[in-house]
mmCIF file of the C-alpha atoms, coordinates in Angstrom:
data_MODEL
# 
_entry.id   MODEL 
# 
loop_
_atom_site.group_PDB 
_atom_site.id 
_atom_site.type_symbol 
_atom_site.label_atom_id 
_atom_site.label_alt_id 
_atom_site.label_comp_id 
_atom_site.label_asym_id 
_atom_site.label_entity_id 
_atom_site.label_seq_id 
_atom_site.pdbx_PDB_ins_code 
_atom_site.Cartn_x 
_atom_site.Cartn_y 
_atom_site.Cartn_z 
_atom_site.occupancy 
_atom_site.B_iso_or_equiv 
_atom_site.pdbx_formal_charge 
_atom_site.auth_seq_id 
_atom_site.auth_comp_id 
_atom_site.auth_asym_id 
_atom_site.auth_atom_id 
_atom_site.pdbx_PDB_model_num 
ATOM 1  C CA . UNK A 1 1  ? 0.000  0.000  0.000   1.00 0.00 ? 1  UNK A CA 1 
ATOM 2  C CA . UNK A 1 2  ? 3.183  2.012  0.667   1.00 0.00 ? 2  UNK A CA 1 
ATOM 3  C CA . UNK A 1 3  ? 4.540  1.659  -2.517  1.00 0.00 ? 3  UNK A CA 1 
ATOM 4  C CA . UNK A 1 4  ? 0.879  2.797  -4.591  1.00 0.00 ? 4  UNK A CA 1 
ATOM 5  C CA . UNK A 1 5  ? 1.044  5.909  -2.520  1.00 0.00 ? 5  UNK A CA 1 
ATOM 6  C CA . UNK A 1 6  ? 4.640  6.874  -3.140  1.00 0.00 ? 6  UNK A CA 1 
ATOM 7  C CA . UNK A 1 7  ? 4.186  6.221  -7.115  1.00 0.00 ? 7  UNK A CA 1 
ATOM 8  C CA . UNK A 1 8  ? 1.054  8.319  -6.810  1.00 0.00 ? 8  UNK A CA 1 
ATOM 9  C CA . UNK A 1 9  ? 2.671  10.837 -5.147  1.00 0.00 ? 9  UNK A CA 1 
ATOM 10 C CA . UNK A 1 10 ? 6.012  10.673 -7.347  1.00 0.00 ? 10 UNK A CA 1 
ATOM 11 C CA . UNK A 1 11 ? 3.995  10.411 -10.945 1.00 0.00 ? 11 UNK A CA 1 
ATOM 12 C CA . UNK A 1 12 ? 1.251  13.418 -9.466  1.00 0.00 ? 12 UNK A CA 1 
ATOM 13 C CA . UNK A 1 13 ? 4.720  15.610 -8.860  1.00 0.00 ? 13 UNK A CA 1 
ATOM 14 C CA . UNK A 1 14 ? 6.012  15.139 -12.453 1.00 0.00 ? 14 UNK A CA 1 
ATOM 15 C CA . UNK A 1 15 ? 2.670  15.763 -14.119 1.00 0.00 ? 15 UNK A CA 1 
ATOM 16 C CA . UNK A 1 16 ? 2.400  18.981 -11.997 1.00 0.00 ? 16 UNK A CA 1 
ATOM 17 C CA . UNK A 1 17 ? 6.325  20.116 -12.962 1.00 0.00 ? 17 UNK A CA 1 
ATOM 18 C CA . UNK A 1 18 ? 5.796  20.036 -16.669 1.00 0.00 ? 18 UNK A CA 1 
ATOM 19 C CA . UNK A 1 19 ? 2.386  21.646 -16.404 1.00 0.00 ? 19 UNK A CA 1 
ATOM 20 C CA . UNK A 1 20 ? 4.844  24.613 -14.241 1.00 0.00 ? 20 UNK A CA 1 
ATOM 21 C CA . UNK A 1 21 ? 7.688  24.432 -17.354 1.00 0.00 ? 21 UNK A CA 1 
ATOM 22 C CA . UNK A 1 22 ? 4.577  24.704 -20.099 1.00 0.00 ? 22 UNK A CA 1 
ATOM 23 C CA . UNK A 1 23 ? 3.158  27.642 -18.770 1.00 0.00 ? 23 UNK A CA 1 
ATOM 24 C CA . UNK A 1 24 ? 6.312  29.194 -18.182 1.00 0.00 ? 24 UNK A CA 1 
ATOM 25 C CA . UNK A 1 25 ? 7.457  28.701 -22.154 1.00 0.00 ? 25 UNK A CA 1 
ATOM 26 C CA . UNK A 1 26 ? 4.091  30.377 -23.030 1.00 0.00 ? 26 UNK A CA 1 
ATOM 27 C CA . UNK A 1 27 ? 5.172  33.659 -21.280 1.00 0.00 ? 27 UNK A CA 1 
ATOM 28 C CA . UNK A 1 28 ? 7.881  34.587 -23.459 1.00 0.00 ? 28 UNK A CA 1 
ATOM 29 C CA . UNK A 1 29 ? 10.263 37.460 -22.770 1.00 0.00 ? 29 UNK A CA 1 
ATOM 30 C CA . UNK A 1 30 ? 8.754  40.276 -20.434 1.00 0.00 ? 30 UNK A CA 1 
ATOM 31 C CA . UNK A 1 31 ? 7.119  42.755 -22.543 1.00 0.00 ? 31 UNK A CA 1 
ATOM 32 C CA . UNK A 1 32 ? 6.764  40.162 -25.977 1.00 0.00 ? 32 UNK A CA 1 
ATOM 33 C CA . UNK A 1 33 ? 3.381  38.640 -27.176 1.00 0.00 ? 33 UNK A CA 1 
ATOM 34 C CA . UNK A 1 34 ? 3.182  36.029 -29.141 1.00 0.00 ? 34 UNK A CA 1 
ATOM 35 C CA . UNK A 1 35 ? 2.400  36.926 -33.052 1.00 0.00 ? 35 UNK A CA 1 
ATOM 36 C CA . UNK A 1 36 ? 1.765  33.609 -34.458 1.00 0.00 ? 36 UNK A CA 1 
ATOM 37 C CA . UNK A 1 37 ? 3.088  30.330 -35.068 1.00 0.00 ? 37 UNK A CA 1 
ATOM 38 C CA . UNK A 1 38 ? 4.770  29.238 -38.247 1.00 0.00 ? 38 UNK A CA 1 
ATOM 39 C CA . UNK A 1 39 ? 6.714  25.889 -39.968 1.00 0.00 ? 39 UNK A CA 1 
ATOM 40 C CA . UNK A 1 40 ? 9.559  27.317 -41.192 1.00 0.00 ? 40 UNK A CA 1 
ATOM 41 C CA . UNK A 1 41 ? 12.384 29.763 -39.621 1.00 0.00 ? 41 UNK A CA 1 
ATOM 42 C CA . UNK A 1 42 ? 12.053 31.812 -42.282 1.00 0.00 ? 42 UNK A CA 1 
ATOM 43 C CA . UNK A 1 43 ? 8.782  32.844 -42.644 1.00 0.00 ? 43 UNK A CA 1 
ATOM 44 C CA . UNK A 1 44 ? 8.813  33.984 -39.159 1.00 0.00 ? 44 UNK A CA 1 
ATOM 45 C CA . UNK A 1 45 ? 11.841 35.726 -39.595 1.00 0.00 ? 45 UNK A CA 1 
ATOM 46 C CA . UNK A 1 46 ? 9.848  36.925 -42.083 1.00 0.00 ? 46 UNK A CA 1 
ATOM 47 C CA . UNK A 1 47 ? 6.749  38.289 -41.081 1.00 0.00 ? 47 UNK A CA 1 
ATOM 48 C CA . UNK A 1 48 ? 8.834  39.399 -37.880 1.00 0.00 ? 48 UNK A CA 1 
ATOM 49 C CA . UNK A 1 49 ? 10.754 41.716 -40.235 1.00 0.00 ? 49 UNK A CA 1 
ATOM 50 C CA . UNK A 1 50 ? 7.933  42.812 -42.161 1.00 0.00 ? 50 UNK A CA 1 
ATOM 51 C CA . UNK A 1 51 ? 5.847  43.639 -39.468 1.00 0.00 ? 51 UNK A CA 1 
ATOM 52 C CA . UNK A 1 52 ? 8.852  45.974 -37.956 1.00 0.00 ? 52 UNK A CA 1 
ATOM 53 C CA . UNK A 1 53 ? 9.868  47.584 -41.177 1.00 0.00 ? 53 UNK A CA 1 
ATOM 54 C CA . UNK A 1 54 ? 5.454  48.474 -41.413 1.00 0.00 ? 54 UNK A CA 1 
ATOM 55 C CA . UNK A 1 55 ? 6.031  49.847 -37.945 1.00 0.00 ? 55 UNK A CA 1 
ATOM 56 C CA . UNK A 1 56 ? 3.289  46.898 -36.397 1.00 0.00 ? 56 UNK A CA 1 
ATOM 57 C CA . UNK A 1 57 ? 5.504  46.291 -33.590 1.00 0.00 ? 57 UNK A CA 1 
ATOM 58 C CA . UNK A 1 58 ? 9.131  47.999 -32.920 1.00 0.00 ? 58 UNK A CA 1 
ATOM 59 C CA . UNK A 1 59 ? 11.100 44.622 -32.196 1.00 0.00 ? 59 UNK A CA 1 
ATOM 60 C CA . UNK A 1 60 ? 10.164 40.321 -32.957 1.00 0.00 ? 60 UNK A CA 1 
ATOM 61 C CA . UNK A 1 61 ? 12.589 36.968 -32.112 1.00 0.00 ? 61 UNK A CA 1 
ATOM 62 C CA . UNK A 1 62 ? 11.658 33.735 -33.146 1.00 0.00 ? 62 UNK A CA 1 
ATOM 63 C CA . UNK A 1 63 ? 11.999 30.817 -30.868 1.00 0.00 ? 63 UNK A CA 1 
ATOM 64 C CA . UNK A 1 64 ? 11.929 27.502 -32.483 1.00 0.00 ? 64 UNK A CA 1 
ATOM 65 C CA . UNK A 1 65 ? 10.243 24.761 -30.449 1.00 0.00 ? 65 UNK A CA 1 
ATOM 66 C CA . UNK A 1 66 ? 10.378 22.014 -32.900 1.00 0.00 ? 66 UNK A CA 1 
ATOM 67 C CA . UNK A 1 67 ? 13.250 22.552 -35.493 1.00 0.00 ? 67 UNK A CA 1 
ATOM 68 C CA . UNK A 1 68 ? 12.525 21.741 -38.917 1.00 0.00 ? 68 UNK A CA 1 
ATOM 69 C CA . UNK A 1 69 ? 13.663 18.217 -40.689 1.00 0.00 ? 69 UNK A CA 1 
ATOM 70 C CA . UNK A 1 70 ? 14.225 16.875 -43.940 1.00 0.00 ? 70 UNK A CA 1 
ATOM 71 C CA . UNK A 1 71 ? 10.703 15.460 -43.803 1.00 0.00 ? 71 UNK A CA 1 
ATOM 72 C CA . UNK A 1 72 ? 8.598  17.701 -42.054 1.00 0.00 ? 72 UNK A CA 1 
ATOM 73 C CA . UNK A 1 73 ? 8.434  21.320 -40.984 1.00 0.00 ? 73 UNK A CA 1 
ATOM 74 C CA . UNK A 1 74 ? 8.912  22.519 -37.650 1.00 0.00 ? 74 UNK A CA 1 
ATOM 75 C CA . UNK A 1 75 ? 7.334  24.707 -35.117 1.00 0.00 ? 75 UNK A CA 1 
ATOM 76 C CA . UNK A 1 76 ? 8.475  28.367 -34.572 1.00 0.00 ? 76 UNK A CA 1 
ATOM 77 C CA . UNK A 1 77 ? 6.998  30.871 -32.335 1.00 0.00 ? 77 UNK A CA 1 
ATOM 78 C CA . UNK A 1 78 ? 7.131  34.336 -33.486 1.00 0.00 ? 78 UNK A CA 1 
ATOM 79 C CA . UNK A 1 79 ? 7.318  37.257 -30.629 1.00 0.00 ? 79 UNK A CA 1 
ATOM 80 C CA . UNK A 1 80 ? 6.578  40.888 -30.855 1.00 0.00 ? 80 UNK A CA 1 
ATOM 81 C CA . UNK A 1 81 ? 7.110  43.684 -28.645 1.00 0.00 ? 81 UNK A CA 1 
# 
């Protein structure tokens, strides 16, 4: 009975710790919102650049959360401040 309450406890702990690092990822830097999400790096770089040059926002990064393969494309998130 010991054991069940210690796994519980353990796998309950884990589930709650990546729910913690999730939300934290979806903050971004202080002061950026997130634009959009896009499957290449370069059309966020992109529409990050083209957004700043039209004066839309004043400064953009894109952070890659899945990088891009010779299969598939990935998953960038493009932010704006």
């Amino acid at each position: 009975m010991k054991r069940i309450i210690t796994r519980t406890v353990l796998i309950a702990s884990v589930v709650l710790a990546g729910v913690g690092v999730g939300a934290a990822a979806e903050a971004g830097a202080p002061g950026y919102t997130r634009q959009g999400l896009y499957g290449w790096p370069d059309q966020c770089a992109g529409i990050g650049y083209s957004g700043q040059q039209n004066h839309q926002w004043t400064s953009y990064y894109c952070e890659t959360i899945t990088p891009t393969n010779w299969q598939a494309p990935g998953l960038y998130a493009l932010w704006v401040a």
